[in-house]
N, CA and C atoms as an extended XYZ file, in Angstrom:
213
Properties=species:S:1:pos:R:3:atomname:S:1:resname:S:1:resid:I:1 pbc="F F F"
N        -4.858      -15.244       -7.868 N   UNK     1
C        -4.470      -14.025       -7.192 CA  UNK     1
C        -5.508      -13.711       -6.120 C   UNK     1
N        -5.229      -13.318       -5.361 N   UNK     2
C        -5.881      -12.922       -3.836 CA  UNK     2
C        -5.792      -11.203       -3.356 C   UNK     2
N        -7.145      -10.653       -3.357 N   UNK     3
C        -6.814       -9.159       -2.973 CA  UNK     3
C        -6.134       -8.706       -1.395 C   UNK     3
N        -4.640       -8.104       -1.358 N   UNK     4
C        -4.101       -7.892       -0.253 CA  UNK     4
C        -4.644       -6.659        0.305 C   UNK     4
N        -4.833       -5.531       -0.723 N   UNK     5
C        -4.866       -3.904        0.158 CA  UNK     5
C        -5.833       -3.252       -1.066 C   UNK     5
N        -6.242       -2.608       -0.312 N   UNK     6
C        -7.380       -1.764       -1.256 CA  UNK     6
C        -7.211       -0.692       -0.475 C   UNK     6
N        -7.195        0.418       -1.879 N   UNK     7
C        -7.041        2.049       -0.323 CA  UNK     7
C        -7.353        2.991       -2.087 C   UNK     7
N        -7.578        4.478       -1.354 N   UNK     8
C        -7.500        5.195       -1.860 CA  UNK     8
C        -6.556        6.086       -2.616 C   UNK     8
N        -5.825        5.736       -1.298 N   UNK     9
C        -4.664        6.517       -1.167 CA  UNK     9
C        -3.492        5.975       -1.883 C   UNK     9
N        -3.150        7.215       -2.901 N   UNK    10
C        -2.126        6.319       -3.948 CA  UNK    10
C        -0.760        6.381       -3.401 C   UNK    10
N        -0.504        7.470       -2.425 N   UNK    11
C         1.175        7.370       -1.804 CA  UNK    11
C         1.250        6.225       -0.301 C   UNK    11
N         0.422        5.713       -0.023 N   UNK    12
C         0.158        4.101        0.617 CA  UNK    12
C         0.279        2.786       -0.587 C   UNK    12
N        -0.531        2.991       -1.298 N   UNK    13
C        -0.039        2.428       -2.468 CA  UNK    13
C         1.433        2.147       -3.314 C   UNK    13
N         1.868        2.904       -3.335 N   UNK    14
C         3.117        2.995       -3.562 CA  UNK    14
C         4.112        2.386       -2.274 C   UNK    14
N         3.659        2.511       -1.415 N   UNK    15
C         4.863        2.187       -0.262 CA  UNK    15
C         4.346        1.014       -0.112 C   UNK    15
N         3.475        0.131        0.194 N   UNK    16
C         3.128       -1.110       -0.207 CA  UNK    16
C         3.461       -2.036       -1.029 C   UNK    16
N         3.293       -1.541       -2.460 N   UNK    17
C         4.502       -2.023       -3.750 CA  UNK    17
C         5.901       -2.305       -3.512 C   UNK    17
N         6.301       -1.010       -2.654 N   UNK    18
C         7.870       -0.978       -2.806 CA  UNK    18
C         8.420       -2.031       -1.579 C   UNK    18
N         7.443       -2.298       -0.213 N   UNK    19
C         7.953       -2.818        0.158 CA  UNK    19
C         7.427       -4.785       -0.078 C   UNK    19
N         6.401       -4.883       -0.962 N   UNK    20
C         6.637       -6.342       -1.685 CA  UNK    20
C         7.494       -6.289       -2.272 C   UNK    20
N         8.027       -5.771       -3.149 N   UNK    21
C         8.854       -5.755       -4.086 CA  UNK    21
C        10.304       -5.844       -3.524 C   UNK    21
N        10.639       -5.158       -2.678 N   UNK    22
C        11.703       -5.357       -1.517 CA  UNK    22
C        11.893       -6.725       -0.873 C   UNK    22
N        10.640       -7.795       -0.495 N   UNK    23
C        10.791       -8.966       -0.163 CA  UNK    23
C        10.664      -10.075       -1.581 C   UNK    23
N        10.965       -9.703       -2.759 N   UNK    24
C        10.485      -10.365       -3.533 CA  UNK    24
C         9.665      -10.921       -4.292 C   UNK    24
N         7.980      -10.175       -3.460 N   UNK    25
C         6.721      -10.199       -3.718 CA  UNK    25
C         6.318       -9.955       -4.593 C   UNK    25
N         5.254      -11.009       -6.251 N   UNK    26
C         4.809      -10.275       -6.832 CA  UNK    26
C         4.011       -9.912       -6.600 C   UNK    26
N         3.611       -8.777       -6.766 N   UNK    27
C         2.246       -7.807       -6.555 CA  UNK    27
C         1.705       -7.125       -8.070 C   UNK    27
N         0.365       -7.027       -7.912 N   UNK    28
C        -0.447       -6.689       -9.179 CA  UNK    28
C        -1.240       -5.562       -8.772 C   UNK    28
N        -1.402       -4.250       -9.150 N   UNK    29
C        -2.137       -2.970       -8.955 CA  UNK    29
C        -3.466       -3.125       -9.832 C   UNK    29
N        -4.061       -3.393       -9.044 N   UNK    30
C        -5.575       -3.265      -10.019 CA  UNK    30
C        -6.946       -2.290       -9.989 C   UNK    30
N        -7.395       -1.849      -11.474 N   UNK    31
C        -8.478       -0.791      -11.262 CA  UNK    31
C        -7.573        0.827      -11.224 C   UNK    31
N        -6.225        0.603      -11.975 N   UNK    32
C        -5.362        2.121      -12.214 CA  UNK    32
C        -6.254        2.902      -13.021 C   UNK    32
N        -6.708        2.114      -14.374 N   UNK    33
C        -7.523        2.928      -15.597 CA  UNK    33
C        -9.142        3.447      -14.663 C   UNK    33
N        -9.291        3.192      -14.027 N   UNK    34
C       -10.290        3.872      -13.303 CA  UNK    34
C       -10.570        5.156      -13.345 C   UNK    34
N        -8.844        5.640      -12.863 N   UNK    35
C        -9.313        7.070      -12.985 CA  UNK    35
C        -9.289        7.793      -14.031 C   UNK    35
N        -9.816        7.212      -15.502 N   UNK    36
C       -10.142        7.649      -16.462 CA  UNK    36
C       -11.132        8.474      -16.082 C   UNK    36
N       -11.981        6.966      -15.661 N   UNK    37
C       -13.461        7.226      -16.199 CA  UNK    37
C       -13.840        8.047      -14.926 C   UNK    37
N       -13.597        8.126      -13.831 N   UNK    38
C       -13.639        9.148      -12.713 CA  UNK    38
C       -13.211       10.408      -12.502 C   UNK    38
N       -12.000       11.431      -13.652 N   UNK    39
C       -11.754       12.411      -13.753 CA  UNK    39
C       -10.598       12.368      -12.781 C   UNK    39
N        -9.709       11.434      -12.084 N   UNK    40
C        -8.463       11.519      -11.712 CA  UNK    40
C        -9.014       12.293      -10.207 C   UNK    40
N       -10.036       11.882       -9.472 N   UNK    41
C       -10.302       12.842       -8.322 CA  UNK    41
C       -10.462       11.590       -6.676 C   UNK    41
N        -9.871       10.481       -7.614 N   UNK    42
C        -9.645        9.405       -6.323 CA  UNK    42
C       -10.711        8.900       -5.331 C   UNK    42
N       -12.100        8.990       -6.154 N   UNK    43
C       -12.929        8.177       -5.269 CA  UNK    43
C       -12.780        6.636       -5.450 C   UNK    43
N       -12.142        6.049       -6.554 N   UNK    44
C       -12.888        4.574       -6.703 CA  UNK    44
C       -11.411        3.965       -6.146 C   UNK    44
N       -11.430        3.035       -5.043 N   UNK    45
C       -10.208        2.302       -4.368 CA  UNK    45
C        -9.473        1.605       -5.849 C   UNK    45
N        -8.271        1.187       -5.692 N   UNK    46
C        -7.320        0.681       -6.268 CA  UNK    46
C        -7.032       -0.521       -5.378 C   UNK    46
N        -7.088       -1.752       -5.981 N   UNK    47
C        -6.352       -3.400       -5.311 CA  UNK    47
C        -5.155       -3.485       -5.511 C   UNK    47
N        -4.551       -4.357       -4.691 N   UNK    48
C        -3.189       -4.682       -4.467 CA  UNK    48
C        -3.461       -5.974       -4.430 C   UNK    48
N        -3.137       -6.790       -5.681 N   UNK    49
C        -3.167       -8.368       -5.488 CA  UNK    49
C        -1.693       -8.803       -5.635 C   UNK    49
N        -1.728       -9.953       -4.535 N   UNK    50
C        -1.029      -11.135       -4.357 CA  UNK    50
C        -1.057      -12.456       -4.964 C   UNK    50
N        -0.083      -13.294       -5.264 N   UNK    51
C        -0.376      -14.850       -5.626 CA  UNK    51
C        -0.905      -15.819       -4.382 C   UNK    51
N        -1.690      -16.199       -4.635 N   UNK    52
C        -2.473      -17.132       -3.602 CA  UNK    52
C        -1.005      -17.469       -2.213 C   UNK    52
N         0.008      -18.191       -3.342 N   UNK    53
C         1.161      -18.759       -2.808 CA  UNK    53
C         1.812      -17.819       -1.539 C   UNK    53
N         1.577      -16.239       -1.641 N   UNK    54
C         2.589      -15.117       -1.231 CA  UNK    54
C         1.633      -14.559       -0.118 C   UNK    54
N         0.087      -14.928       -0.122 N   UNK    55
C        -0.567      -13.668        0.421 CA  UNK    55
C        -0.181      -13.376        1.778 C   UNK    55
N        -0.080      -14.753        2.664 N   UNK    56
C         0.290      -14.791        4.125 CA  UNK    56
C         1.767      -13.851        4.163 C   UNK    56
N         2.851      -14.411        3.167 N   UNK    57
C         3.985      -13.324        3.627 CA  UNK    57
C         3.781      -12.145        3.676 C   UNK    57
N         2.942      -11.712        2.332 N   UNK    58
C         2.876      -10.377        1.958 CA  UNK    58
C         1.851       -9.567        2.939 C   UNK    58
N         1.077      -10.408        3.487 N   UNK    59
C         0.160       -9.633        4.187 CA  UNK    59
C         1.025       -9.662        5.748 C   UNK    59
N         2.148      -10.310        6.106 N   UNK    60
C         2.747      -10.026        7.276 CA  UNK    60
C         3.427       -9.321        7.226 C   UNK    60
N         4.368       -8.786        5.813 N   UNK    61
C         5.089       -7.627        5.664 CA  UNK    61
C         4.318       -6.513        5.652 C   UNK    61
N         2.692       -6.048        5.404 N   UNK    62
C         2.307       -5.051        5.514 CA  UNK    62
C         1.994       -4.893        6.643 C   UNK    62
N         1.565       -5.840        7.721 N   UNK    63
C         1.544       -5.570        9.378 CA  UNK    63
C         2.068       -4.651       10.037 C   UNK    63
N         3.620       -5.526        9.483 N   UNK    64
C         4.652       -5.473       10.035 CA  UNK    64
C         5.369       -3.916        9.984 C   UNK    64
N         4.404       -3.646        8.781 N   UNK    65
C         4.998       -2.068        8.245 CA  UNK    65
C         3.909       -0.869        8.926 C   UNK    65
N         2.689       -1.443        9.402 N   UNK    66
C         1.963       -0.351       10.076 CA  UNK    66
C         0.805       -0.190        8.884 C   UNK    66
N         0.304       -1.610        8.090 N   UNK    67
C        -0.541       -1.190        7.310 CA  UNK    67
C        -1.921       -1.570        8.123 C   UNK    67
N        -3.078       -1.787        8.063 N   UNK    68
C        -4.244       -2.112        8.520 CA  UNK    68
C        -5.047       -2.720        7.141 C   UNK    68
N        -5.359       -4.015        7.338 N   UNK    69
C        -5.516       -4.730        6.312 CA  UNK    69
C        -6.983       -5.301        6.641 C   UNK    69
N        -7.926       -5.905        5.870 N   UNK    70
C        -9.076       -5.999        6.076 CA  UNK    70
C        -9.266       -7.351        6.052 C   UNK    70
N        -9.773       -8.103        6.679 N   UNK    71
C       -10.034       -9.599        6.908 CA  UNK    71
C       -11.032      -10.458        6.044 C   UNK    71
């Protein structure tokens, strides 16, 4: 697995998901239980992993959608 998106922001998060998931993409949310241990106040980023196999599609569908992705 390969990290696609890392953000804070959980309603980017979500629209990210929905649109792998829309092309068939599996995608993996990682670091959710975080905000246990942080009190649910959204400092520690959340990953968006890809299969090695997918990352190039998946990372052209988030382009393509107006995401800004980190190199």
């Amino acid at each position: 697995m390969k990290q696609l998106y890392r953000t804070t922001d959980m309603a980017n998060m979500a629209f990210a998901k929905a649109l792998l998931q829309g092309e068939d993409i599996d995608c993996f949310e990682m670091d959710v239980n975080m905000s246990v241990l942080e009190g649910s106040i959204g400092i520690f980023p959340r990953r968006l992993m890809v299969g090695t196999a997918d990352y190039e599609a998946a990372r052209t569908v988030l382009i393509d959608n107006g995401f800004s992705l980190e190199d």
